[in-house]
Backbone and ligand atoms as CSV (ligand in chain L), in Angstrom:
chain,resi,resn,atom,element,x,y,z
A,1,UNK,N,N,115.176,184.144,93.294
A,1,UNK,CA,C,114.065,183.323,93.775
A,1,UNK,C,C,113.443,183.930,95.030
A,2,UNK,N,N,112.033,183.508,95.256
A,2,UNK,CA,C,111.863,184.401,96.330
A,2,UNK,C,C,111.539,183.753,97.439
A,3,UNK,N,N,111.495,184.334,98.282
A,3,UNK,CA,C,111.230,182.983,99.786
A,3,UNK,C,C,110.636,182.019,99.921
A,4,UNK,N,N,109.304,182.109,99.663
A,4,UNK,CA,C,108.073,181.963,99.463
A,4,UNK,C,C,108.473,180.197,99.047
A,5,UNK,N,N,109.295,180.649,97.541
A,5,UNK,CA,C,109.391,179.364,96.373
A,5,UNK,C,C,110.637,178.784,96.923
A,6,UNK,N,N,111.418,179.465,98.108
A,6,UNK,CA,C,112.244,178.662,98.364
A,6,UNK,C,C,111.812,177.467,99.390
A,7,UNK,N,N,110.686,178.176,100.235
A,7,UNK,CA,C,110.457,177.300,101.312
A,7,UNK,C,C,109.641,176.032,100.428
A,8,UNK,N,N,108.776,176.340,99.323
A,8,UNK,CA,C,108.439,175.200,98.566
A,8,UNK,C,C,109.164,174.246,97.926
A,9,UNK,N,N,110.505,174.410,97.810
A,9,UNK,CA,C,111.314,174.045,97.479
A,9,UNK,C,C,111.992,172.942,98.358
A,10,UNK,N,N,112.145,173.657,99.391
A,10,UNK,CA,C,112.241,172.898,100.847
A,10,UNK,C,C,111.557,171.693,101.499
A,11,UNK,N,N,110.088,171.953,101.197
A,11,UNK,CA,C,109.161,171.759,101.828
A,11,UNK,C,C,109.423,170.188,100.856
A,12,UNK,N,N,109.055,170.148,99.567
A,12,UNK,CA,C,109.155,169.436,98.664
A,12,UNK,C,C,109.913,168.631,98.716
A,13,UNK,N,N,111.320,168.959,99.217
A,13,UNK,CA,C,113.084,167.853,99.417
A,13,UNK,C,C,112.474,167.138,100.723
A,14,UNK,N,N,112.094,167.701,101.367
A,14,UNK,CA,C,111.859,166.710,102.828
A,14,UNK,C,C,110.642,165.473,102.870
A,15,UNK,N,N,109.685,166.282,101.984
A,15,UNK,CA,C,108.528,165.171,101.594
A,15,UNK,C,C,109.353,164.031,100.761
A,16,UNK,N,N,110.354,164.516,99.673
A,16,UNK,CA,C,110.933,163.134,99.152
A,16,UNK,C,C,111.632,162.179,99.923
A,17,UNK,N,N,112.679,163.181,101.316
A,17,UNK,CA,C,113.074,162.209,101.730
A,17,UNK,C,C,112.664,161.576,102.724
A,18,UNK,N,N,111.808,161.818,103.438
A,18,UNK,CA,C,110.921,161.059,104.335
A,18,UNK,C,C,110.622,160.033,103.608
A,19,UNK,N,N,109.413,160.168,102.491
A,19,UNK,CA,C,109.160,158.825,101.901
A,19,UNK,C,C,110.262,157.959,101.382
A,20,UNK,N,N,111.652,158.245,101.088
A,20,UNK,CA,C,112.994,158.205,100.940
A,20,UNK,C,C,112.935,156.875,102.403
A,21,UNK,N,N,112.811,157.376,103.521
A,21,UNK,CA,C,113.287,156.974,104.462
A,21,UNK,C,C,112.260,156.093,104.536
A,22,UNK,N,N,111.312,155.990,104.782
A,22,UNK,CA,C,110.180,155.484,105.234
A,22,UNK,C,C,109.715,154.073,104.170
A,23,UNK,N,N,109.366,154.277,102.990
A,23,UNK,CA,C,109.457,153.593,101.750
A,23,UNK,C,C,110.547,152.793,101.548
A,24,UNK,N,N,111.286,153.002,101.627
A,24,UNK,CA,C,112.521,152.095,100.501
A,24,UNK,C,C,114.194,152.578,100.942
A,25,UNK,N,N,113.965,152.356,103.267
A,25,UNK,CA,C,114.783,152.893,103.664
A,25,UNK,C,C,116.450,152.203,103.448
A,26,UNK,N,N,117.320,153.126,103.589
A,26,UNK,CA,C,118.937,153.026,103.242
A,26,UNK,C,C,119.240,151.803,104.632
A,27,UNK,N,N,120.549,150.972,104.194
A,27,UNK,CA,C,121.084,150.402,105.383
A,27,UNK,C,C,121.211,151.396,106.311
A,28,UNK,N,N,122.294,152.301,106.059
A,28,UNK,CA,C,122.825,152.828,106.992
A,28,UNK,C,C,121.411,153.685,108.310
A,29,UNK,N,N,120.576,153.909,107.445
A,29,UNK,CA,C,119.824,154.073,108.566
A,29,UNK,C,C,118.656,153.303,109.407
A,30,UNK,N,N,118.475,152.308,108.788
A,30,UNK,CA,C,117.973,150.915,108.906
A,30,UNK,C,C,118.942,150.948,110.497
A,31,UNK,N,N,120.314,150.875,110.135
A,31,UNK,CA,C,121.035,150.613,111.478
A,31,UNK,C,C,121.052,151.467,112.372
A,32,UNK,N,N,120.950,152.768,112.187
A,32,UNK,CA,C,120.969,153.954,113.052
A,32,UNK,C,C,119.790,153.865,113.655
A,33,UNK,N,N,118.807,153.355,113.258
A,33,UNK,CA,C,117.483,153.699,113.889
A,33,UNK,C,C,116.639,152.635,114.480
A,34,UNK,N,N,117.472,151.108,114.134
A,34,UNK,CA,C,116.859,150.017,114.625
A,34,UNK,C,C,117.771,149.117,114.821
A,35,UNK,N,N,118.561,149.212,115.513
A,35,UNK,CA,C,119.729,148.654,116.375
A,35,UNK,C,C,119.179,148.259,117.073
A,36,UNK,N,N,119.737,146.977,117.322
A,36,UNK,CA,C,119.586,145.938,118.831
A,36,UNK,C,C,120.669,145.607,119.252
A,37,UNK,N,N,120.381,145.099,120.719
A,37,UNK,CA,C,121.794,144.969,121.615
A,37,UNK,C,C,121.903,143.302,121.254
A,38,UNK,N,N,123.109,143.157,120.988
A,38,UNK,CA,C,123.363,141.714,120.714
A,38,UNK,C,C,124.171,141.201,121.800
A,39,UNK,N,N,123.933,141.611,122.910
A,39,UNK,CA,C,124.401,140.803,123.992
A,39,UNK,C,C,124.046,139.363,124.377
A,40,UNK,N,N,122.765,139.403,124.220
A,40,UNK,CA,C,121.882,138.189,124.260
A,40,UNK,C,C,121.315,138.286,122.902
A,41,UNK,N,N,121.626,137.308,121.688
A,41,UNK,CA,C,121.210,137.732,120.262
A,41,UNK,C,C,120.066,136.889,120.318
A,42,UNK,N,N,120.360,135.332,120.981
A,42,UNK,CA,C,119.012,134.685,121.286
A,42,UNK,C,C,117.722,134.951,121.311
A,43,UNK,N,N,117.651,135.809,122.856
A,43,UNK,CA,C,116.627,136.111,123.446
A,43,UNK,C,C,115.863,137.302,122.185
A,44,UNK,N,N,116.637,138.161,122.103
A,44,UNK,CA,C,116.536,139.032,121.351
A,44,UNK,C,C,115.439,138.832,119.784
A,45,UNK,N,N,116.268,137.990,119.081
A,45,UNK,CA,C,115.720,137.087,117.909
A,45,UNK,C,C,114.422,136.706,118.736
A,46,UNK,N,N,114.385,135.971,119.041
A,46,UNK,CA,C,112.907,135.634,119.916
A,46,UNK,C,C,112.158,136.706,119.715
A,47,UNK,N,N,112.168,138.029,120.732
A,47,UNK,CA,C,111.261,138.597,120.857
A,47,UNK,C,C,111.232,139.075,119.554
A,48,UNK,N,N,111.976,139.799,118.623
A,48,UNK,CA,C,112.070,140.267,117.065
A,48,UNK,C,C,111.107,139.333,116.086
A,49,UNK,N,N,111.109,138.067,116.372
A,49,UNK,CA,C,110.104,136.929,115.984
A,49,UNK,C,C,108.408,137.665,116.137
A,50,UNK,N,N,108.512,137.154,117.260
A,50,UNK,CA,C,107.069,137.551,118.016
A,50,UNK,C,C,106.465,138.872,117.431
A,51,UNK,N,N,107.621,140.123,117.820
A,51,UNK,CA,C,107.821,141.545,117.099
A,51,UNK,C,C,106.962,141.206,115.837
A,52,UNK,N,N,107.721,141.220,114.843
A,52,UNK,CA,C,107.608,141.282,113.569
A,52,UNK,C,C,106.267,139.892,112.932
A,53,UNK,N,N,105.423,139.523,114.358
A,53,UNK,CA,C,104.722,138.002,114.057
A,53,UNK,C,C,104.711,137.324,112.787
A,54,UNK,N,N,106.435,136.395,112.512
A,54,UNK,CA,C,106.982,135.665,111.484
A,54,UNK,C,C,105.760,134.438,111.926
A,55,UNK,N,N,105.051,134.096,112.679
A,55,UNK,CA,C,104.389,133.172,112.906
A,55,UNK,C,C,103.007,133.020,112.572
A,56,UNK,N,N,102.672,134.231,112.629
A,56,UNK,CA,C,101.536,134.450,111.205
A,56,UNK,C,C,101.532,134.131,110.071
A,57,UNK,N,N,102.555,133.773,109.247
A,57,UNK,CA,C,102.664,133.099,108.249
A,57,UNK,C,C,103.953,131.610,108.257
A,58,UNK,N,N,105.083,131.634,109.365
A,58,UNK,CA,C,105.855,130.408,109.357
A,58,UNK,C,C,105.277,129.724,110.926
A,59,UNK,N,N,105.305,128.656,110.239
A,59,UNK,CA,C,106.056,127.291,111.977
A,59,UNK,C,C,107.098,127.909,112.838
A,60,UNK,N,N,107.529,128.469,113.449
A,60,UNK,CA,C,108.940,128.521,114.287
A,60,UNK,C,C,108.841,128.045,115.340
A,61,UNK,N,N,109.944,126.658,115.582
A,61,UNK,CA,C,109.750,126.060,117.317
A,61,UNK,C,C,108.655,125.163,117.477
A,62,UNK,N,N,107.998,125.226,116.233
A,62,UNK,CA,C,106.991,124.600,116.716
A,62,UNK,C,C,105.532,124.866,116.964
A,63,UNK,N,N,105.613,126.321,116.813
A,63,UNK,CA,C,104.247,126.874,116.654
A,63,UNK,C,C,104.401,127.987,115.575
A,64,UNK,N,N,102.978,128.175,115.307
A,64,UNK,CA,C,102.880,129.042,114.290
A,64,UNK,C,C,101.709,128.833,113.150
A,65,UNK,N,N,101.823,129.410,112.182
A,65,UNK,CA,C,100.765,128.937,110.410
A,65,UNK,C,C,101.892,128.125,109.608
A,66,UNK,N,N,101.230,127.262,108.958
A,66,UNK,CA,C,101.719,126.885,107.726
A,66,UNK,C,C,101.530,127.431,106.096
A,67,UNK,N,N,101.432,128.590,106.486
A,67,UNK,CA,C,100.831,129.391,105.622
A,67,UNK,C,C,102.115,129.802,104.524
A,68,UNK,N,N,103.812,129.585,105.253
A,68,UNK,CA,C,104.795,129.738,104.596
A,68,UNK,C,C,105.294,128.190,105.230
A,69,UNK,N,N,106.776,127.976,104.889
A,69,UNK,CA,C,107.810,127.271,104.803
A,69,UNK,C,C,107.639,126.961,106.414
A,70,UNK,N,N,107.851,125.683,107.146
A,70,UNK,CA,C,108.168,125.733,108.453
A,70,UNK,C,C,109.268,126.238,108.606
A,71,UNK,N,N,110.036,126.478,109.233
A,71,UNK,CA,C,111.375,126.923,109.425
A,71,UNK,C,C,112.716,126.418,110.173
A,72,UNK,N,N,111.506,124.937,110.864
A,72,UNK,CA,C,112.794,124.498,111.203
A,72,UNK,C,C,113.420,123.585,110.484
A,73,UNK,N,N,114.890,123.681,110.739
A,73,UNK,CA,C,115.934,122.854,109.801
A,73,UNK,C,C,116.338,123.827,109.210
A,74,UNK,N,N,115.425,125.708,108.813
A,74,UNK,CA,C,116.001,126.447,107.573
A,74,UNK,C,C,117.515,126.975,107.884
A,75,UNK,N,N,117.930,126.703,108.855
A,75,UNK,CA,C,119.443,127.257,109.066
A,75,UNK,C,C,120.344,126.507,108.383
A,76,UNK,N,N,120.172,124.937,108.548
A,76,UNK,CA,C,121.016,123.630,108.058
A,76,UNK,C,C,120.577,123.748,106.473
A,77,UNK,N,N,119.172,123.652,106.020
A,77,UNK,CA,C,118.950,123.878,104.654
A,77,UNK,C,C,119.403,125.016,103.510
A,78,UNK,N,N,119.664,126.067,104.500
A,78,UNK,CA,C,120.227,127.175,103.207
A,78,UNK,C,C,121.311,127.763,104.039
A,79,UNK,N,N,122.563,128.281,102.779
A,79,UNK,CA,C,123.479,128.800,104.052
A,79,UNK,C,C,123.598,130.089,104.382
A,80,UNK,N,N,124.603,130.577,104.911
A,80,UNK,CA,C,124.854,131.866,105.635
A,80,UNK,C,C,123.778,132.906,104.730
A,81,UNK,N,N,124.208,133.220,103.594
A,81,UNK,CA,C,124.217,134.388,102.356
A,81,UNK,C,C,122.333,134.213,102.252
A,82,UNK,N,N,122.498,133.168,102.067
A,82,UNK,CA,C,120.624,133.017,101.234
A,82,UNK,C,C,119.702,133.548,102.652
A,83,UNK,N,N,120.241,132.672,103.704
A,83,UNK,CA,C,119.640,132.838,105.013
A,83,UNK,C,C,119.595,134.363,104.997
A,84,UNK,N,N,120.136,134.598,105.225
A,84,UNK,CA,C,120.718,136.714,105.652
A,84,UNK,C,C,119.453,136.962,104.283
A,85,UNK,N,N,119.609,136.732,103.094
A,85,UNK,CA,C,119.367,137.600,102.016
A,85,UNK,C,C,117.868,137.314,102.206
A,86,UNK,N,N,117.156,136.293,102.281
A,86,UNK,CA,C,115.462,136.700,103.081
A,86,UNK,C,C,114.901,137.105,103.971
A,87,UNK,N,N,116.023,137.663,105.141
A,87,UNK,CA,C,115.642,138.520,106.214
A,87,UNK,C,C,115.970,139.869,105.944
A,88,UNK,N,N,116.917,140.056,104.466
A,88,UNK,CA,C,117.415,141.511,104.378
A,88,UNK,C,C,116.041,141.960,103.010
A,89,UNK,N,N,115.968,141.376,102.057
A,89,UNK,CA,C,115.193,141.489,100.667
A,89,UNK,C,C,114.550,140.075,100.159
A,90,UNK,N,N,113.646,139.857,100.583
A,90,UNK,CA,C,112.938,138.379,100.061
A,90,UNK,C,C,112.678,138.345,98.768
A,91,UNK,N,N,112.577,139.614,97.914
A,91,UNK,CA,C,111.991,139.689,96.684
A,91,UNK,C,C,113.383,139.453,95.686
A,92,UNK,N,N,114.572,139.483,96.046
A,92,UNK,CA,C,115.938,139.923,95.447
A,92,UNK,C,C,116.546,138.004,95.533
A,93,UNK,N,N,115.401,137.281,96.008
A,93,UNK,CA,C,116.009,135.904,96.497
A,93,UNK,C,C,114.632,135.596,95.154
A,94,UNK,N,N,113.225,135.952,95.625
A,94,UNK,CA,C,112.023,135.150,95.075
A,94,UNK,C,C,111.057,136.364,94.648
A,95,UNK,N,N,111.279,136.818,93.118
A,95,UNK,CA,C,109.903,138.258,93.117
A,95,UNK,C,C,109.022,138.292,93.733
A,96,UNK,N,N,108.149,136.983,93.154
A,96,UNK,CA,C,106.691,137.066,93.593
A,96,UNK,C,C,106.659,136.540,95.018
A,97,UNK,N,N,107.682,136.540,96.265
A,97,UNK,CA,C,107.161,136.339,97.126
A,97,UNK,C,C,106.105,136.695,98.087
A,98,UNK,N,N,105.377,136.254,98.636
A,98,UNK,CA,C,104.337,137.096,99.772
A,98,UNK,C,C,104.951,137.177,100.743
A,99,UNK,N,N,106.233,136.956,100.976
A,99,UNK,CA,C,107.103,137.563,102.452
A,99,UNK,C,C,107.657,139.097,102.354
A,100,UNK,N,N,106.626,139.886,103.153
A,100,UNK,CA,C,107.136,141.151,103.153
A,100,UNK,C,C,108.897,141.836,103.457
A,101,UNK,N,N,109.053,142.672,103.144
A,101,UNK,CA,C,110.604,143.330,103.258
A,101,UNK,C,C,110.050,143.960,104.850
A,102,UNK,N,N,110.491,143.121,105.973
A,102,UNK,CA,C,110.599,144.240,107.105
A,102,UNK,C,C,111.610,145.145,107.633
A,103,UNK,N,N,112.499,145.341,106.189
A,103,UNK,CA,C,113.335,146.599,106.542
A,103,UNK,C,C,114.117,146.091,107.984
A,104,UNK,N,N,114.940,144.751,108.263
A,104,UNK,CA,C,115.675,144.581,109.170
A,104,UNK,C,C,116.974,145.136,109.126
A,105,UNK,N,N,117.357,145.742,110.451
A,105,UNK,CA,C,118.709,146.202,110.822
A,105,UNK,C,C,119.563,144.896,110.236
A,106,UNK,N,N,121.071,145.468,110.462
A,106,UNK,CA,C,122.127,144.260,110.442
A,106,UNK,C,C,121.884,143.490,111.776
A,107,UNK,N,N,121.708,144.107,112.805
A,107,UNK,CA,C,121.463,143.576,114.176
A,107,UNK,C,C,120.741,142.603,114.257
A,108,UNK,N,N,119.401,143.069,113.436
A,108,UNK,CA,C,118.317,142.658,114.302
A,108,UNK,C,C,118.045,141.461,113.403
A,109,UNK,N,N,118.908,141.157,111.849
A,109,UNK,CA,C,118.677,140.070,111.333
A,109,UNK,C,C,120.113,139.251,112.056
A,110,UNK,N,N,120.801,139.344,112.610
A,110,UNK,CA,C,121.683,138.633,113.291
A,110,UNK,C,C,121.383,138.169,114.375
A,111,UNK,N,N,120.312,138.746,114.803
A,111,UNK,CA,C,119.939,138.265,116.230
A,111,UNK,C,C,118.508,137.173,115.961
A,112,UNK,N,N,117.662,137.713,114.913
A,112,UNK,CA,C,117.014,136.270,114.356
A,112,UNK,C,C,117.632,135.203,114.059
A,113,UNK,N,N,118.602,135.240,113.569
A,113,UNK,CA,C,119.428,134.126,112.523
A,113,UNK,C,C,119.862,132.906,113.907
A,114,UNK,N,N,120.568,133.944,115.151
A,114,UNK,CA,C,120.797,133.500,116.149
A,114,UNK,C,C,119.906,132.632,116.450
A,115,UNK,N,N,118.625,133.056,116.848
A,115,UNK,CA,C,117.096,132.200,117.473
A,115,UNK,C,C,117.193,130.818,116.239
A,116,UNK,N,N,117.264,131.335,115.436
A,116,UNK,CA,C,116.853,130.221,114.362
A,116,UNK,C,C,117.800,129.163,114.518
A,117,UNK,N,N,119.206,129.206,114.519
A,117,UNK,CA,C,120.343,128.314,114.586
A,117,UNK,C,C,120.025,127.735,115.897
A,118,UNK,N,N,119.509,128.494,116.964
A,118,UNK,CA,C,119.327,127.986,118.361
A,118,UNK,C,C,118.370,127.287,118.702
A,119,UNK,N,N,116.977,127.643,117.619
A,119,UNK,CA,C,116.167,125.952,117.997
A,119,UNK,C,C,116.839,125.086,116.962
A,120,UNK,N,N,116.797,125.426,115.693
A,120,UNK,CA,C,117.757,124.194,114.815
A,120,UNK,C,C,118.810,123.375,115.237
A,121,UNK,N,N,119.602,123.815,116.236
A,121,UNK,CA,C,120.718,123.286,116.723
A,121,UNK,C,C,120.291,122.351,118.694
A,122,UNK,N,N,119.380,123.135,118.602
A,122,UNK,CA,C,118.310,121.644,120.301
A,122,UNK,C,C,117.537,120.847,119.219
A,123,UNK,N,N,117.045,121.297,118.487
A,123,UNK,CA,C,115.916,119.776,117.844
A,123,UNK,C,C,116.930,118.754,117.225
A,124,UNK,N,N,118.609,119.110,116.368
A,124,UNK,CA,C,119.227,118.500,116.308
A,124,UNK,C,C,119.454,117.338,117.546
A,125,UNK,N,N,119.650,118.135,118.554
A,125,UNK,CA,C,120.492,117.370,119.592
A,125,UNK,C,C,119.965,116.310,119.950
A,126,UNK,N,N,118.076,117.393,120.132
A,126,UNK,CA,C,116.948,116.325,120.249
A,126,UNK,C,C,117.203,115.005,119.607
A,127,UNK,N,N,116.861,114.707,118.343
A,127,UNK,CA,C,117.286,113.861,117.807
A,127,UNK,C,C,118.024,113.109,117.709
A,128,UNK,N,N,118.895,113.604,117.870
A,128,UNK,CA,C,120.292,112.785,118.223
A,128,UNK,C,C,120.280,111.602,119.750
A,129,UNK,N,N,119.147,112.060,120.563
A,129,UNK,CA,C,119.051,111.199,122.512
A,129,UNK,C,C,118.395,110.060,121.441
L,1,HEC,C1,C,103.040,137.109,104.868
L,1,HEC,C2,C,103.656,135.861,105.206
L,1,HEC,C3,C,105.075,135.858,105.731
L,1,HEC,C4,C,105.567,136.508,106.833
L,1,HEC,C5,C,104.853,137.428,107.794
L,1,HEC,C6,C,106.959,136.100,106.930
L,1,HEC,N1,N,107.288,135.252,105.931
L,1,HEC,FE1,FE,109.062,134.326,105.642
L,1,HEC,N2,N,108.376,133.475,103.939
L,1,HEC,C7,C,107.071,133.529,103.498
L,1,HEC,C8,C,106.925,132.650,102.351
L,1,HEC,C9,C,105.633,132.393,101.576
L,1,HEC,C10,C,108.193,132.074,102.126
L,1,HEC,C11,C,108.586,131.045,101.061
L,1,HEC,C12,C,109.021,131.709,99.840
L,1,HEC,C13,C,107.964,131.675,98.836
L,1,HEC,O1,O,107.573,130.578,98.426
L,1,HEC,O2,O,107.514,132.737,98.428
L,1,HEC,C14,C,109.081,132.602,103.141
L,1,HEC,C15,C,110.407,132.246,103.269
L,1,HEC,C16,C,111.186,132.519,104.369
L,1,HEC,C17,C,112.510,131.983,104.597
L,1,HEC,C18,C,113.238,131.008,103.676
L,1,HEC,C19,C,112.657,129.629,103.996
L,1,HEC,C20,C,113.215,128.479,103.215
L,1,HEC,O3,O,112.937,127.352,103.626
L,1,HEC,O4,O,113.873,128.686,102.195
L,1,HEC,C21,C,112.933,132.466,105.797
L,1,HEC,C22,C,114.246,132.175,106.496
L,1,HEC,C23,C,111.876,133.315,106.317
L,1,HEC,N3,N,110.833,133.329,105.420
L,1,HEC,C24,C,111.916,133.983,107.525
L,1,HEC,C25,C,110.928,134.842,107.991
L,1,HEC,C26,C,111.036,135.612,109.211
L,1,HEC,C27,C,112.209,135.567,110.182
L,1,HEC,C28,C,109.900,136.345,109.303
L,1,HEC,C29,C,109.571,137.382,110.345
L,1,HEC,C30,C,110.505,138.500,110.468
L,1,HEC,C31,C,109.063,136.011,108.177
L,1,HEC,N4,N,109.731,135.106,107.397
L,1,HEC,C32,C,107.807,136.531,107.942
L,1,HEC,C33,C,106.056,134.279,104.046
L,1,HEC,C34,C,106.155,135.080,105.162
């Protein structure tokens, strides 16, 4: 083979895996490359909210579109697995959903899940005075 067709060769593997990466990226690098510090998972989830503006299409807290599902109560309404599985693949829960795949870390859907349990769990309390 000659150089030339090797570097095309080359050239060709990296274009697949970029779009590889980019398209229809792997956990493992999902985590390598978008890790969050879960020291504060709260705060974190919050800004990842805002980040990713889930409020463009949900209620969260209290503000937002109704354009999807409000969201509060969704921690108490679905459990651990379902919760996780529409922040990891919405389409693998509902095909035709219009909730995009934002390719979340393990982190960074643990640190939403956090925010979410954390107003779900004050409007409880709320309720409860
Ligand atoms: C383009 C609109 C859109 C955006 C942006 C969006 N979602 Fe959704 N989401 C939906 C829709 C619509 C549903 C309801 C499923 C359906 O009917 O297709 C849903 C469902 C959900 C559910 C399950 C709700 C339930 O009551 O079962 C959760 C949790 C959720 N979304 C979280 C999020 C989070 C967190 C973000 C931001 C990272 C986000 N969504 C961004 C449209 C959106």
């Amino acid at each position: 083979m000659s150089r030339k067709r090797v570097a095309v060769y080359l050239i060709i593997t990296a274009v697949i895996i970029l779009f590889w990466l980019v398209f229809s990226p792997p956990r493992w690098w999902l985590n390598l490359t978008k890790s969050v510090d879960l020291s504060n998972p709260v705060a974190t989830g919050e800004q990842l909210v805002s980040e990713y503006n889930c409020r463009r299409c949900h209620r969260i807290g209290g503000g937002g579109s109704l354009k999807a599902p409000d969201l509060a109560g969704v921690t108490e309404r679905l459990d651990d697995v379902s919760l996780r599985l529409w922040l990891h693949n919405p389409k693998a829960i509902k095909g035709n959903t219009p909730m995009p795949n934002f390719h979340l870390s393990d982190s960074e859907i643990e640190a939403i899940v956090a925010y979410l349990q954390r107003l779900d769990t004050s409007a409880s309390s709320g309720r409860k005075n």
